[in-house]
C-alpha positions as CSV (number, residue, x, y, z in Angstrom):
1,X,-11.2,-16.9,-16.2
2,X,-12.7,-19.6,-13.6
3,X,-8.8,-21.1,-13.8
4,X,-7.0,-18.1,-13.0
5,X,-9.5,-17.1,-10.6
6,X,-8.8,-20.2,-8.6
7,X,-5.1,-20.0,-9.0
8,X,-4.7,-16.3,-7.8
9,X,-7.2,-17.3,-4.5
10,X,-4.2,-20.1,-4.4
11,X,-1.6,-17.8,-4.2
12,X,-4.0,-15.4,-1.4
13,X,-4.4,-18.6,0.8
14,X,-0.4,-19.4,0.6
15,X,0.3,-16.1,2.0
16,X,-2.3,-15.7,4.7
17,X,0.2,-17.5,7.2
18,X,2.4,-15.0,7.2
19,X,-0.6,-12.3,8.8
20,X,-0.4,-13.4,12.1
21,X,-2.6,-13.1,14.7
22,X,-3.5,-10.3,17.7
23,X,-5.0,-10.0,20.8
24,X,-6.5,-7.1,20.5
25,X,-9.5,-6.1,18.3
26,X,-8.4,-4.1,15.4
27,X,-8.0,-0.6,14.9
28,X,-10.5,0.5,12.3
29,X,-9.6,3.2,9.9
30,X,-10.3,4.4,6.0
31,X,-7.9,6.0,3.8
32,X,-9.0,8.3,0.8
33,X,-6.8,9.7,-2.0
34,X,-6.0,10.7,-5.3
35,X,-3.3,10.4,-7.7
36,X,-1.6,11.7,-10.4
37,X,0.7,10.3,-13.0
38,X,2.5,12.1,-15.4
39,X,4.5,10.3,-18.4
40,X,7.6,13.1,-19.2
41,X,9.0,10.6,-21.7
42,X,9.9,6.6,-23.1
43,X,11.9,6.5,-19.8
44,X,10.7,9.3,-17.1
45,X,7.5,9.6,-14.8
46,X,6.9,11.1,-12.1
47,X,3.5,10.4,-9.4
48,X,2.2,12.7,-6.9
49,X,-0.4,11.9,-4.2
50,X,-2.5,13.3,-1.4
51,X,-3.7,10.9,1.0
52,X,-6.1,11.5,4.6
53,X,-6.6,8.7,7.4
54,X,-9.6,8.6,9.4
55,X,-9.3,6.4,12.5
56,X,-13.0,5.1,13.7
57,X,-11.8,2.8,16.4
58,X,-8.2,2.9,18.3
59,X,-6.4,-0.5,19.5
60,X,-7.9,-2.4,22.3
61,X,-11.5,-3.6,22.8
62,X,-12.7,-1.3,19.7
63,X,-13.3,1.7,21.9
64,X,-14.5,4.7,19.6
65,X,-12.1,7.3,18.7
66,X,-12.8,8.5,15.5
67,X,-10.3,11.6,14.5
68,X,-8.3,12.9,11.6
69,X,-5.0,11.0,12.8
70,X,-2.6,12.1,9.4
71,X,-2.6,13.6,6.2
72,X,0.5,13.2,3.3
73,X,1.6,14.5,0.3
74,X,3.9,12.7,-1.6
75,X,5.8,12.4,-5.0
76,X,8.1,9.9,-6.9
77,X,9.8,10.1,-10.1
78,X,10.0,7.0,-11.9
79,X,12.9,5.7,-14.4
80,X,12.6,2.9,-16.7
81,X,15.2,0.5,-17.7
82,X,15.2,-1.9,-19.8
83,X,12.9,-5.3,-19.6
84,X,10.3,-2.7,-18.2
85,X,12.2,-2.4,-14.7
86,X,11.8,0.5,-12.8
87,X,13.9,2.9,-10.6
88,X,11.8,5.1,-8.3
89,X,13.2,8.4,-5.8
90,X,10.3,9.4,-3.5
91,X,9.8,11.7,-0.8
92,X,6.7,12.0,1.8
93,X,6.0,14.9,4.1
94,X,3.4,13.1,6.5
95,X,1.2,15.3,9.8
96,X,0.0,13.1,12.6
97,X,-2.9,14.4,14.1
98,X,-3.0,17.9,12.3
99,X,-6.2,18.8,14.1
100,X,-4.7,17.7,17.7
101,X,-2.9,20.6,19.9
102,X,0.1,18.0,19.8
103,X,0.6,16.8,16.4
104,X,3.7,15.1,14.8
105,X,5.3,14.6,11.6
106,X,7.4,13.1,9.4
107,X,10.1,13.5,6.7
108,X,10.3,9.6,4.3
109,X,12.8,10.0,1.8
110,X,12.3,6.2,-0.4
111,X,14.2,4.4,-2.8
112,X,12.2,1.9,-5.0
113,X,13.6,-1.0,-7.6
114,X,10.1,-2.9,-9.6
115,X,9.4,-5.7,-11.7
116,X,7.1,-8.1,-13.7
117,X,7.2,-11.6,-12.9
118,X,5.4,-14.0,-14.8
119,X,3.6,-17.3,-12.9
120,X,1.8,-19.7,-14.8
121,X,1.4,-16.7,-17.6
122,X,0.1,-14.5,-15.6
123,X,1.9,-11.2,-14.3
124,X,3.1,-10.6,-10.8
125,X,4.1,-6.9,-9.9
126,X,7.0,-6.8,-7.2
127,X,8.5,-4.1,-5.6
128,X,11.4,-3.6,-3.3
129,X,11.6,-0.1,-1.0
130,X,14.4,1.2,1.1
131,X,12.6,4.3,3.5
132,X,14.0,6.3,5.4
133,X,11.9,8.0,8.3
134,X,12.6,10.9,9.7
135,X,10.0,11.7,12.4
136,X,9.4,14.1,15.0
137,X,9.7,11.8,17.9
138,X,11.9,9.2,16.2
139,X,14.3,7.7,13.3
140,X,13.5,4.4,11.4
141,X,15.0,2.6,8.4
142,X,12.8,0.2,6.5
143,X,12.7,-2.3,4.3
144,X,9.7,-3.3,2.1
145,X,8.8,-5.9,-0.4
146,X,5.8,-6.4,-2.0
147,X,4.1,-8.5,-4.7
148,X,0.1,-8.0,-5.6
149,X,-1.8,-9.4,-9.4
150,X,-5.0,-7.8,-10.6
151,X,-6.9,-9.3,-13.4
152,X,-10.4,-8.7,-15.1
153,X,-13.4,-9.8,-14.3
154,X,-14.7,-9.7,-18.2
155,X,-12.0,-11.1,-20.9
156,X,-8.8,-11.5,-20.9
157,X,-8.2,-7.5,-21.4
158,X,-9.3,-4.6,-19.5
159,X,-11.7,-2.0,-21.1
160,X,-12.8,0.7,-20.0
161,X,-16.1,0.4,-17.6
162,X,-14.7,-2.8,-16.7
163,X,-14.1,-4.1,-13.0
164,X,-10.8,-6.0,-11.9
165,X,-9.8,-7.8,-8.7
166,X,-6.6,-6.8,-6.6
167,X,-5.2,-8.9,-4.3
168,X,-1.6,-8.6,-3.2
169,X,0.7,-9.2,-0.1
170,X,3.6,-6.6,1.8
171,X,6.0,-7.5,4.6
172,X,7.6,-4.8,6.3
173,X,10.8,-4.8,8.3
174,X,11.7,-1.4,10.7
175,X,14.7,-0.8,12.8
176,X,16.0,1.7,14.7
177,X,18.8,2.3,17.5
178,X,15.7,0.9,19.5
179,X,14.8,-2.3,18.8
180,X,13.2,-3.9,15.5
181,X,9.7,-5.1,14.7
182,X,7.9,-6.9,11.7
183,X,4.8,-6.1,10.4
184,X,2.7,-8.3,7.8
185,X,-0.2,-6.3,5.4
186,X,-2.3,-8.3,2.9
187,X,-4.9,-6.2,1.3
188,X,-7.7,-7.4,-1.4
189,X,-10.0,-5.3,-3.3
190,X,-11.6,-3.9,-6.5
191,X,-10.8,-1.3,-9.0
192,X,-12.9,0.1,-12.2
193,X,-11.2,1.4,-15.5
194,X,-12.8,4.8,-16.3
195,X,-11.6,7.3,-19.9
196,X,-9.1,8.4,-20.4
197,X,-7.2,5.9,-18.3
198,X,-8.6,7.3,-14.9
199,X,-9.1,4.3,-12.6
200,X,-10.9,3.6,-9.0
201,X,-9.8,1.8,-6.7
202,X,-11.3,0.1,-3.3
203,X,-9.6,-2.7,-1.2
204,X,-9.5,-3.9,2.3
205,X,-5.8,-4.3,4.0
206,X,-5.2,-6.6,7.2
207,X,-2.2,-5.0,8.4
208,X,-0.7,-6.7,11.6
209,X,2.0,-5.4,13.2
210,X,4.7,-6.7,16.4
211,X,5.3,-10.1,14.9
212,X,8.5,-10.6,16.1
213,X,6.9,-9.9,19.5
214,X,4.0,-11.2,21.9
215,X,2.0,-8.1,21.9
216,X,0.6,-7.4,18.6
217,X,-1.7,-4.8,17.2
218,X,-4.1,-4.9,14.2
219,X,-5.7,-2.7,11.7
220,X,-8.4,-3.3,9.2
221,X,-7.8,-0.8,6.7
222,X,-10.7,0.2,3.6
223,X,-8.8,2.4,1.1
224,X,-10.5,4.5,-1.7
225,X,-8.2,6.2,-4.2
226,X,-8.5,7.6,-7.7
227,X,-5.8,7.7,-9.9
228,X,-5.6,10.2,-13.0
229,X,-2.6,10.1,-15.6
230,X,-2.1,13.6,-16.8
């Protein structure tokens, strides 16, 4: 346990280059959800979600402005192939600001490929997104990759009542007719196993954004989601 405890804080340490720094103090914001998963079959699932944003601080000198700033509802179906890859269709319908006289939204239809890589034995979940953004002011295409590890605090397997650490790491690349930016998010947190294979999760995410440019912004994110399989 002590072993791959060190080796995963390895593997956190070798990415937090890639962060990057702002000069700004961060925007601070918390994200609460819940999720369903449904298994249809040996091959098909499908997820839904219903996520909220409340933003305590905006960008700057951390000047308050705490305010409902977006709500979504989302939902992917999953395929599997074989060697446990996964195919994945989503679509997002997102409000910005819903309680403002000027809100916003947005359309994201997403295409998702996901693995299992193993490192030193131990599994590393990677996934790679296409999105597609279609928002009220705006078009972007993105591309995403992430790769994130949990692990138990207590064995080598995860029962339930037990705790396990989350750490993980997700560049993000956005164009438009516009212009193009680059945004770095490395999140770490905690999650508990509950019945019925019900799960809690909490982390912290350092998402920094403009790093192809001088003026960056920054957002300490705490997120807070429970996850159900129906």
């Amino acid at each position: 346990m002590t072993t791959y405890f060190i080796k995963s804080f390895i593997f956190c340490i070798f990415l937090l280059p890639f962060i990057g720094h702002t000069q700004n103090s961060p925007s601070i914001r918390w994200e609460p959800g819940i999720s369903f998963t449904k298994k249809i079959d040996s091959r098909w699932s499908y997820n839904f979600s219903l996520m909220g944003r409340q933003r305590f601080t905006d960008y700057g000198e951390g000047e308050k402005n705490f305010k409902t700033d977006r709500w979504e509802i989302k939902g992917f179906g999953t395929y599997t192939l074989l060697g446990g890859k996964k195919l994945s269709l989503g679509y997002m319908y997102r409000g910005y600001d819903p309680f403002e006289p000027e809100g916003g939204w947005e359309h994201r239809i997403t295409q998702q490929f996901a693995f299992i890589t193993n490192f030193g034995g131990y599994r590393l979940a990677n996934k790679f997104r296409i999105e597609q953004r279609i928002r009220s002011s705006d078009y972007l295409t993105r591309f995403r990759y992430s790769i994130s590890n949990d692990f138990p605090l207590q064995g080598e397997n995860l029962d339930p009542k037990e705790f396990y650490l989350i750490t993980g790491n997700e560049l993000v690349y956005a164009f438009n007719q516009l212009g193009d930016e680059l945004e770095n998010r490395f999140s770490l947190g905690i999650g508990r196993l509950i019945k019925g294979g019900q799960k809690f999760q909490f982390s912290v995410v350092s998402q920094n954004s403009d790093l192809i440019s001088t003026n960056r912004d920054h957002i300490i994110q705490f997120e807070s989601v429970y996850y159900f399989n129906l």
